[in-house]
N, C-alpha and C positions, 0 to 999 in steps of 0.2 A: 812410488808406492801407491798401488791403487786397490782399494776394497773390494773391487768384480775381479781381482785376479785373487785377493784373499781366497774369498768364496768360491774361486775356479778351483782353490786348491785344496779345500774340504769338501768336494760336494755340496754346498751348500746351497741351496735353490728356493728356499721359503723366503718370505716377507723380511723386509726390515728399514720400514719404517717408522715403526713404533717401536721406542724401547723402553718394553716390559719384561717382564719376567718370563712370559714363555719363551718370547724370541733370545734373549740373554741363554738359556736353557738349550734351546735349537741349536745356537748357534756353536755354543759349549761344547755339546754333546758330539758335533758333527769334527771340532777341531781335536777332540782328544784320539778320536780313531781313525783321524787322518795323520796327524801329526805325533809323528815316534814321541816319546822321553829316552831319549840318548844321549852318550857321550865317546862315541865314535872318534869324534874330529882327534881326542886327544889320542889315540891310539890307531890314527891314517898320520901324525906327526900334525896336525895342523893344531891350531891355537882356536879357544874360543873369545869372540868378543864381543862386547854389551851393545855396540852401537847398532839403533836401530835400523839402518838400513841394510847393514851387512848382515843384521839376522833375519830381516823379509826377504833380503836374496836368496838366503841359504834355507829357509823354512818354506816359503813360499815358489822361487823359481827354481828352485835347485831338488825339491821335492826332499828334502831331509827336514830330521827330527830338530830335538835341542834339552836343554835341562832348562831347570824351574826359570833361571834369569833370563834364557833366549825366549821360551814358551810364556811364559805370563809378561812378559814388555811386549813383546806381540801382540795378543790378547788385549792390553792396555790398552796401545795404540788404538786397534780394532774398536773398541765398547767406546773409547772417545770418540774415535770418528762418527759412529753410531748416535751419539749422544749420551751415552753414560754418564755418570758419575761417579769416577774410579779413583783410587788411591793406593798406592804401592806401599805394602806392609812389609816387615823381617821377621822371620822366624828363624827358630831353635832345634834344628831335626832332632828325634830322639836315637837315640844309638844304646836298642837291646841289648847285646853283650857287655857295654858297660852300665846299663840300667843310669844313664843319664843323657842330658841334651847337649848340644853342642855349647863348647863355650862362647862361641859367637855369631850372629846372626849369616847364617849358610842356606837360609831360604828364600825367596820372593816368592809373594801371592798380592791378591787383589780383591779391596774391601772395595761394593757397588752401594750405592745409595739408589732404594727402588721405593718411593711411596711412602716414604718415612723409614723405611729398615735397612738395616744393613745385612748384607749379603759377602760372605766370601766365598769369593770364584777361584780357582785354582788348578789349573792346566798341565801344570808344570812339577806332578809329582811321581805320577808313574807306578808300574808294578802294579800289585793288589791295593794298593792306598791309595788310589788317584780315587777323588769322588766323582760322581758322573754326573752331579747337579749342581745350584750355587748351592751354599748353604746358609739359611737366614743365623744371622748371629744370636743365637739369645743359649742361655746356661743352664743345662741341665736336661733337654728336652733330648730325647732320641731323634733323629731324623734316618727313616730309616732306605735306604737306595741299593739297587740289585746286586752291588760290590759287599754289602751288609748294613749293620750300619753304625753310624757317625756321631759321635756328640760333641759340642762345644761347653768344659767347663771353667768357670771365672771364679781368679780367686786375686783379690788387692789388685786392679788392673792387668794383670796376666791370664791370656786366654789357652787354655791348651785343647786340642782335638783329638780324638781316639775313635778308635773301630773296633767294634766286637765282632770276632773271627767267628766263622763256623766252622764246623767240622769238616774236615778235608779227606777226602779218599783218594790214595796214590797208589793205582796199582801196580807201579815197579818200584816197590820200596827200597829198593839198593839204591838207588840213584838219590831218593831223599837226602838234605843233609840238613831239614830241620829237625834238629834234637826237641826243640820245644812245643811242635805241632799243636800236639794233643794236647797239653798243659795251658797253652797260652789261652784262655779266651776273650781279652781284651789288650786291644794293642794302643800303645800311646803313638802319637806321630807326632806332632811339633808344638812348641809354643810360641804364643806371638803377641805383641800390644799393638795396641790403635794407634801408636805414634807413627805418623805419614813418614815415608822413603822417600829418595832419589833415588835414579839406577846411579849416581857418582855412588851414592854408599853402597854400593854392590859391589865396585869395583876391582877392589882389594882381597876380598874371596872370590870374586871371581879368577883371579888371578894364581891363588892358594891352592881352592880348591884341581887346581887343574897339573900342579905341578908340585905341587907337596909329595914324598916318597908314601906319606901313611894316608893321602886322603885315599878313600871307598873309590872316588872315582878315576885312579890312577892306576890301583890296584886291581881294580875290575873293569872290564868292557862292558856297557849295560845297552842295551836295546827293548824297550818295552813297548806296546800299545793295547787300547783297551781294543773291544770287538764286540761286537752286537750282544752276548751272550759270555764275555768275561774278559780274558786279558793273556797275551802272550808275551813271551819276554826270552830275550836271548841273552846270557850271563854266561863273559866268559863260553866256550864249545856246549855251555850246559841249553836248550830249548824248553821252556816249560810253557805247558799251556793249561789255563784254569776257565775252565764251564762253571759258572756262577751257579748255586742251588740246582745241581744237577739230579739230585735228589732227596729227598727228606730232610732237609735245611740242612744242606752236603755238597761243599766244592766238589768236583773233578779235577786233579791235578796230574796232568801226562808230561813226563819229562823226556826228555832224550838228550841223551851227549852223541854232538855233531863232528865229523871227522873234517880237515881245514879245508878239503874241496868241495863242502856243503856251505861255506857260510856265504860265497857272495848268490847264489843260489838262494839260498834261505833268506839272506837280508833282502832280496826283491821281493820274490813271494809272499812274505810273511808279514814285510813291514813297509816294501814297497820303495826301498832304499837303493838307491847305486853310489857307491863311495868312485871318486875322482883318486884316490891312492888307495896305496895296501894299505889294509887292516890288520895289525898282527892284534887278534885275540888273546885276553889275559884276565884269570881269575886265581889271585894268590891271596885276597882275605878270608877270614871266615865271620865276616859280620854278613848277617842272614837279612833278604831282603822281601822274603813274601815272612 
């Protein structure tokens, strides 16, 4: 594992010697749009797994994505090597259709100590909710970032984060299948406490999550990255691409349903992916993911 092949494989080309806050930022910035949030491998038939060095082959020389546990233990590694001061958190995704959180910790993220603060960083969540900066931890403040924006609120040791949505314009509204678009204007995303992780306690959802009949990620094929200007995402044959405040504090949402001899075609171009097996694409939930 070596850090000049990391940064081969984000673009990455600025300083990092110092670690601050802008460089933590640079370097962030440059791995979320290089590096997919997918879950491919489960539906090429391969398996995903925690240990770090088959996820820097796979992320780094293999030029593929990963979910929150491949993506932010990456990332660790990285901000350690660096000099960080990092620590591996669990969170609780929230799951709108059932207006609740997971019953068990199904996230990995990363709390940084910069200067006295804390900072969570987090790589490894994709879609429209992936944030595009750290976010310093404190309660109640708006932080606001080109995806929208972001707050952190604390109530008895539990921190939860949310995003207030803007307004979304889709010009081929057939193809929408959020019902709640327009009604939503604040979206909850996960909860999570300060109590430090191991990736061992990841293991066991790690494992769940990939082979359960009803998890999201079983049930759907997800390929997301963000993009200078917003975020594209391949779900299941559905392609959606979102232009950040395209206009008067207004997504741009352009979807397409892709026919199956677009998608290895698509996954190079788009996300810069080559799968080693077939892909069979699959979208049979209806839990909504922008």
């Amino acid at each position: 594992m070596d850090i000049k092949e990391y940064f081969s494989r984000i673009s990455y080309r600025g300083s990092y010697d110092k670690p601050d806050l802008a460089t933590l930022t640079d370097i962030f910035q440059h791995h979320i749009r290089a590096v997919p949030f997918e879950n491919l491998s489960i539906h090429c038939g391969e398996s995903i797994e925690l240990d770090l060095e088959v996820t820097y082959n796979k992320i780094v020389r293999k030029k593929r994505g990963g979910w929150c546990m491949e993506n932010n233990h990456l990332l660790s590694w990285v901000l350690k090597t660096l000099g960080y001061d990092v620590i591996l958190l669990g969170s609780k995704v929230y799951i709108p259709e059932y207006d609740a959180y997971a019953d068990e910790i199904d996230h990995l993220l990363l709390k940084v100590m910069l200067d006295d603060k804390s900072y969570i960083v987090d790589g490894g969540f994709g879609m429209a909710y992936q944030m595009w900066q750290p976010m310093e931890l404190i309660s109640g403040t708006d932080q606001p970032q080109t995806p929208g924006v972001f707050r952190f609120l604390e109530d008895s040791g539990v921190w939860y984060l949310e995003k207030v949505k803007r307004k979304q314009w889709v010009p081929n509204q057939s193809l929408s299948t959020s019902h709640n678009v327009e009604k939503e204007v604040c979206r909850r995303v996960y909860l999570f406490t300060l109590q430090p992780r191991d990736i061992e306690e990841f293991r066991d959802r790690n494992t769940h999550l990939q082979t359960a009949p009803d998890s999201l990620f079983v049930t759907k094929s997800i390929c997301s990255l963000q993009t200078a200007d917003g975020v594209r995402a391949l779900v299941g044959w559905k392609l959606t691409e979102i232009k950040y405040n395209y206009k008067d504090n207004m997504d741009l949402v352009e979807i397409r349903i892709l026919a199956d001899e677009e998608m290895e075609k698509t996954l190079k171009e788009k996300f810069n992916i080559t799968l080693d097996k077939k892909f069979v694409p699959i979208n049979t939930s209806r839990l909504s993911l922008f």
